[in-house]
N, C-alpha and C positions, 0 to 999 in steps of 0.2 A: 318434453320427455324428462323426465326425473332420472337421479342416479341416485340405487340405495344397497346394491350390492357391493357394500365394501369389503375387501378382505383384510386381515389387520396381520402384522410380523410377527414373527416367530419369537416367544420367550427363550430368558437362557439362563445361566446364573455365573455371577461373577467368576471370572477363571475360566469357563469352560471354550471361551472365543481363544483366536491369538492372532497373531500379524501376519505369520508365514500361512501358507498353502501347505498341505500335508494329508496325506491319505485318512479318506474318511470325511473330511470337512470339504466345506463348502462357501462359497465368498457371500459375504454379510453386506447389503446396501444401507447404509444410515444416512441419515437426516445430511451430515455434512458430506455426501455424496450425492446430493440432488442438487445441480442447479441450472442452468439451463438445458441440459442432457445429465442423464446419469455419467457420474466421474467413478471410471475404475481403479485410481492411484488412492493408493493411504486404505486400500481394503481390512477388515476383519474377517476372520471365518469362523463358523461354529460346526460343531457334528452334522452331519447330515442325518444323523437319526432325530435331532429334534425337530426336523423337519414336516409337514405333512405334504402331501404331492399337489394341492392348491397354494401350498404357500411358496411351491416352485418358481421363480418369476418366467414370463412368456414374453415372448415380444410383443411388443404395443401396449403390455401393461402401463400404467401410470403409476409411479409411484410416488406418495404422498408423504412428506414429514405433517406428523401427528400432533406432537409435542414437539417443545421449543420453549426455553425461555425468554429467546427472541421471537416479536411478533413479525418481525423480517423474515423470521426461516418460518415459522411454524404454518401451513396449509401448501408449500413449498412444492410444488412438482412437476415433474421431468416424464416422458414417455422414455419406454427402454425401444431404441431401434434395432434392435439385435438380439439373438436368443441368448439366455445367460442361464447356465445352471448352477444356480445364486438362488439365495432368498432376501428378504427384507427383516428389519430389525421391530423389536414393539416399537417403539414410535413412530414407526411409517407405516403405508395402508398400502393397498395396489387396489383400484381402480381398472376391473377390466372390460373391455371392449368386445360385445358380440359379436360373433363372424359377420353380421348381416350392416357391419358400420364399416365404416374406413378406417384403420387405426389411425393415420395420420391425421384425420381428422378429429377423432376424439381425442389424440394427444396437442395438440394446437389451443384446444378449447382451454387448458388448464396456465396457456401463457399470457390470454386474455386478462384487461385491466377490469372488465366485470368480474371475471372471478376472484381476482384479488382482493378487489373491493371488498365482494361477499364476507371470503374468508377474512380478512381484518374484523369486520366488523360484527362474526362470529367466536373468533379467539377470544378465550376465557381463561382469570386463571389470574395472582397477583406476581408470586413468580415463575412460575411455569404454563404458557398456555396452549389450551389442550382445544382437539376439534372432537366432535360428537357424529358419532354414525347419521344420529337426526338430520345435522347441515346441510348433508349431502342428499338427503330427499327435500332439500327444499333447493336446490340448486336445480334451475330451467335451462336446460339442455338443449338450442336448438336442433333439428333434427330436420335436414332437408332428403331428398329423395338420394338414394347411393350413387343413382350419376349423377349427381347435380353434387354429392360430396368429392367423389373422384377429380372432378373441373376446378371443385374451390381448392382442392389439395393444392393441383397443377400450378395454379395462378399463385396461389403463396410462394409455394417454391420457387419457382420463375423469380418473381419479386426478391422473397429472401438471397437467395441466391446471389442478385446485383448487390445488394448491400452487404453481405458477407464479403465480398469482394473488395466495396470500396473499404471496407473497415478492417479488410488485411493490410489494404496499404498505407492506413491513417495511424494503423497498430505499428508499423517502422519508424515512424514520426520519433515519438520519448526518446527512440534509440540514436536518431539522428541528432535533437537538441539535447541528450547527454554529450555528447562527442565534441557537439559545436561548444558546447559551455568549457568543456574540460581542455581545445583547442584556445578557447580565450584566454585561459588563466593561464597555459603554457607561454604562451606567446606573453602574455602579460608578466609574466615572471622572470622570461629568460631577454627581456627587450624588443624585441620583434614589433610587439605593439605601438611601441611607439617610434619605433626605428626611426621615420620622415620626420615625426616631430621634433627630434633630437635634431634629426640633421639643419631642421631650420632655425637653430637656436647655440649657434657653436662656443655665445658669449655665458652661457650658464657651466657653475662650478659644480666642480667633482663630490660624492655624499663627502669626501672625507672631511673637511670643512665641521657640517654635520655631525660626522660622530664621535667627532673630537669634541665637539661642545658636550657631547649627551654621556663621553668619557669623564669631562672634567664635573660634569654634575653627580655623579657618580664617588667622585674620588671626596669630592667637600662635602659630600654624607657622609661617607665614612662609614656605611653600613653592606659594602659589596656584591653579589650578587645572587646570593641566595644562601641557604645553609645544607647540611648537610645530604648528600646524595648517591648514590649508585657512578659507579665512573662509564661515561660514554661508552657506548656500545663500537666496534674499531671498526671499521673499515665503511661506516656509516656515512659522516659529518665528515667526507670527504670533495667536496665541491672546491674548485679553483676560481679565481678572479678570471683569469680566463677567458672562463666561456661569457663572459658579461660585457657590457659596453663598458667604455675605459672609465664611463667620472659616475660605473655604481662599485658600491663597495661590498664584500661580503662580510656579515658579520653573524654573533652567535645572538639566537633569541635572547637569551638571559640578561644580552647588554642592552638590548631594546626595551627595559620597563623604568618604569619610575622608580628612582632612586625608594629603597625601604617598601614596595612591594616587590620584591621575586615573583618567581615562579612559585609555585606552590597547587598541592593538593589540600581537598578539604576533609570533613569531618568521614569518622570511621563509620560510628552508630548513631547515628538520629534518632534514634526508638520511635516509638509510635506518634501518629501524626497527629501533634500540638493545635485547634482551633486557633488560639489568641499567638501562638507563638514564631518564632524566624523563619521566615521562609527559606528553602534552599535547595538547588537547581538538579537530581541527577540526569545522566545521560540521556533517558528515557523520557525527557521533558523537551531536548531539543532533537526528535528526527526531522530528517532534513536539512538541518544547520537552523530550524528556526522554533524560537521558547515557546511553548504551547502553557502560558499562564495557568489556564483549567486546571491544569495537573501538579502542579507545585503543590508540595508538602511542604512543611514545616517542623521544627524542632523547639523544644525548650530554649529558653535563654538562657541558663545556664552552661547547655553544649554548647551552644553557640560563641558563649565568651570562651572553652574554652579552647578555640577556632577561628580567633578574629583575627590571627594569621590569613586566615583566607577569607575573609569576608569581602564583600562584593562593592563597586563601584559600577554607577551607569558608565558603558563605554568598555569594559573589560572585556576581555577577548578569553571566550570559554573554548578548550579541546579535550576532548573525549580520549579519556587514554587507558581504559580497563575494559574489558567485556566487548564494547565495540568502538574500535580506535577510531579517530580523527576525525569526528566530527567536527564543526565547529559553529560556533555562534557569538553573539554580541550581548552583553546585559543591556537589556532595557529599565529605563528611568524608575519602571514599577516596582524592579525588583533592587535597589538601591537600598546597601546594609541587607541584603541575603548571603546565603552561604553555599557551598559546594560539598559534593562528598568527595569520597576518596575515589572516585571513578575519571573525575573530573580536574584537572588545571586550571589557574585563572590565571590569567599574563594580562596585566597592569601595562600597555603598551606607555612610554616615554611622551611626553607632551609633546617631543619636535619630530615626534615620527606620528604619520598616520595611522592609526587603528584599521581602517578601513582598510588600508593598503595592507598589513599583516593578517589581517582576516583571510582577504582573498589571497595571500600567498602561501600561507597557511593550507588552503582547501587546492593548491598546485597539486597534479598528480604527481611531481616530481619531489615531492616535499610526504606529501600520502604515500607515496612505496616507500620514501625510506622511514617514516613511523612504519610500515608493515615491518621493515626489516629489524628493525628495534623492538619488536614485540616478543616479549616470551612470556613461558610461561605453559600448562599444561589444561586445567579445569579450567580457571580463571585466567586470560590471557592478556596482557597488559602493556604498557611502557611505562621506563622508570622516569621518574621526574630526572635524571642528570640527563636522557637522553632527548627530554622535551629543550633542556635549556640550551642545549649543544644544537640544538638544531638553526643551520644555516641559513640567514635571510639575506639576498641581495638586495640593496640598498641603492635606488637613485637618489639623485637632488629631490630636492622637499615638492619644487614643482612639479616634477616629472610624475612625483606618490601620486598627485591631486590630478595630473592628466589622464593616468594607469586606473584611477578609482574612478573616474566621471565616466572616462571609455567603455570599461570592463562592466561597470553599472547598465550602462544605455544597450550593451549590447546583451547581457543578461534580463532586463526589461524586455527586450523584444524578444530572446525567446520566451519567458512566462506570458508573455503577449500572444506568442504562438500556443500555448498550451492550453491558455485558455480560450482561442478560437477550437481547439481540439476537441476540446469537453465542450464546448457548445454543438459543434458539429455531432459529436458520440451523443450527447444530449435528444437532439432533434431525429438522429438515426434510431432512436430508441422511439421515441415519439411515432416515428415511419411505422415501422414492425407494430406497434399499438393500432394505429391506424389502420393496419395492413389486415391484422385481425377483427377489429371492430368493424369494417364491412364484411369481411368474410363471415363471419357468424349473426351478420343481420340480414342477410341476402343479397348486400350490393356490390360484389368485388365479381362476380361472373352472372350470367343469364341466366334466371333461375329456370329450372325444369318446365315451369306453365310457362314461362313467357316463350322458350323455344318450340313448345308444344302449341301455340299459338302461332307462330309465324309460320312454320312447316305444316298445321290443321294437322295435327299426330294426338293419339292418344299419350298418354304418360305416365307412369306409375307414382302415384301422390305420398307425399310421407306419412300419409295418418297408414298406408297399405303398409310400408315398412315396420311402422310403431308395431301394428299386429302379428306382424310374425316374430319381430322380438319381445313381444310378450309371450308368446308361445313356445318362443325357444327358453324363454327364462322359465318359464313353468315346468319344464321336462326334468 
């Protein structure tokens, strides 16, 4: 069976849709509301007078993205399970289903890895690609007898069904290895972690030893801790010794870098992005706290010299403090002598302190609310650099860093260990449902109508009898 009755969306002209509901209009289905089911959030509406009463959508329509400059979205579609007095947009189609089909089985056909195929390898178009009323008459529709589609419906669902199931509970998963990572770093920050290790070890010295030395390196530079800034934010960079094991110390970030690099922010305008020219990191370069090279831009050398205030070392410890606060990350070796904008910090961590260890205490949730609470600002929301320098870092002995950072590592490993069995598992359950389809629409997932007609000696109604009277109803 072919499909060649396509109905295509309703035209409109700029302006005349909006976001809200309101008398007279009516809700707009587009392309980024198709995707495994139609999605009703983030709707459009246009007049209902541009409307025609076919381009009504019905239940069990199909509706199709047309266009797309992505070949990932463009032939894209969703059956509607539900009556909706809505229309579709011009770039999507609806695809409807004779009374004399199953809807749910002619919506099923369109999540099949044959028709993707098809439609891939129909999309046209350099940047926008488009499908052809034509495609769709060369698109082989199986078409088995209406009980024998009612049974394949049955058995899908049945199926689907288990796996929706296991992959609500596999969907708790991210929520749980957030909690677990973010339980690490507490513990890791505030001593916990290593509690028994300390206690086994009662002959090792207190940090102050420590940052007494990374004082006196400090004072024989002779170039202090930073220049000028915003004064701390008050009731923030209030943490006590305290709450800490007795031999760590608490101290401010600012005192923890290399003598002659501070804290600091980097360049204002980079202007347009330089082929031959400095590379230089913004925030949108590390989500997730990790550098995504691909997307580095670069600057003149001229801006860049005059910024070498904040120029880069492998090892420098990057946080995000404008637009989306507290990220954080590591320069890597690649990008050695890049730059930063003003969105971004580089903290130059001290040669006798771990990097490592102020990375991760850094990404503490307890170190993250109070950058939240340091943040101001209205458009653009931010932290000032005095409040990044002020911020309090508890300081073990030097061994303790290197046990805090081996630990916190192995245990972080093992959850991306878990995540990535996740996506394999998500992976293979995607595979299932492929599967799950490709016999259904080849006849092998239930018994088809002749073969139960043969066991019982019953007549049976054949699908070429069906095809005929849905020619006869399309003809009317």
């Amino acid at each position: 069976m072919e499909m060649s009755s396509l109905i295509r969306g309703v035209s409109y002209k700029k302006g005349q849709e909006t976001n809200e509901p309101s008398e007279g209009y009516i809700p707009l289905i587009r392309a980024n509301n198709i995707q495994n089911t139609i999605q009703f959030e983030g709707l459009k509406y246009v007049p209902s007078n541009l409307v025609s009463s076919e381009k009504l959508l019905q239940e069990g329509d199909v509706v199709i993205a047309l266009s797309s400059g992505s070949k990932k979205v463009v032939g894209k579609a969703a059956s509607l399970s539900k009556s909706c007095l809505g229309t579709f947009g011009a770039f999507c189609g609806v695809l409807r289903p004779t009374e004399k089909m199953n809807e749910k089985y002619f919506g099923y056909f369109f999540q099949t890895r044959d028709y993707r195929d098809f439609i891939s390898r129909k999309s046209s178009g350099v940047n926008i690609n488009n499908l052809k009323l034509q495609y769709f008459k060369e698109i082989g529709f199986p078409l088995p007898p209406l009980a024998e589609q009612h049974r394949i419906v049955a058995a899908i669902e049945a199926l689907f069904a288990r796996l929706d199931a296991a992959e609500a509970r596999l969907e708790r998963v991210p929520g749980i290895l957030k909690q677990f990572r973010q339980a690490v770093l507490t513990a890791a920050c505030d001593g916990r972690l290593t509690e028994e290790w300390r206690d086994e070890r009662m002959d090792i010295k207190d940090s102050s030893v420590l940052l007494d030395q990374i004082k006196r390196s400090h004072e024989t530079n002779g170039k202090g801790y930073g220049g000028k800034a915003a004064s701390p934010t008050e009731g923030i960079h209030n943490l006590v010794s305290s709450d800490f094991p007795n031999s760590w110390q608490l101290e401010s970030l600012k005192l923890l870098c290399k003598p002659g690099r501070s804290i600091t922010y980097g360049i204002l305008k980079p202007g347009p992005d330089q082929i031959d020219g400095i590379p230089y990191i913004r925030v949108a370069d590390f989500p997730n706290d990790k550098i995504i090279l691909d997307r580095i831009k670069r600057t003149t050398i001229e801006i860049a010299n005059n910024y070498k205030r904040s120029s880069l070392n492998s090892g420098d410890v990057l946080l995000s403090i404008r637009g989306t606060v507290g990220r954080v990350s590591t320069v890597p070796p690649e990008l050695e002598g890049a730059n930063i904008t003003q969105d971004t910090a580089r903290i130059s961590v001290h040669n006798d302190i771990l990097a490592d260890y102020v990375e991760w205490h850094l990404r503490c949730p307890s170190i993250q609310k109070r950058l939240e609470k340091a943040t101001k600002g209205v458009a653009i929301r931010g932290v000032n650099i005095g409040d990044v320098r002020a911020l309090q870092i508890a300081i073990p002995p030097l061994l303790e860093q290197h046990e805090i950072v081996s630990r916190v590592g192995a245990l972080f490993a093992l959850a991306d260990q878990i995540e990535g069995h996740l996506a394999a598992i998500k992976e293979r359950s995607d595979k299932l449902r492929q599967s799950i389809l490709a016999q259904a629409f080849s006849g092998q997932l239930v018994p088809t109508e002749a073969e139960l007609a043969r066991r019982e000696g019953q007549e049976y109604e054949q699908a070429v009898m069906l095809l005929d009277q849905i020619k006869v109803e399309t003809r009317r």
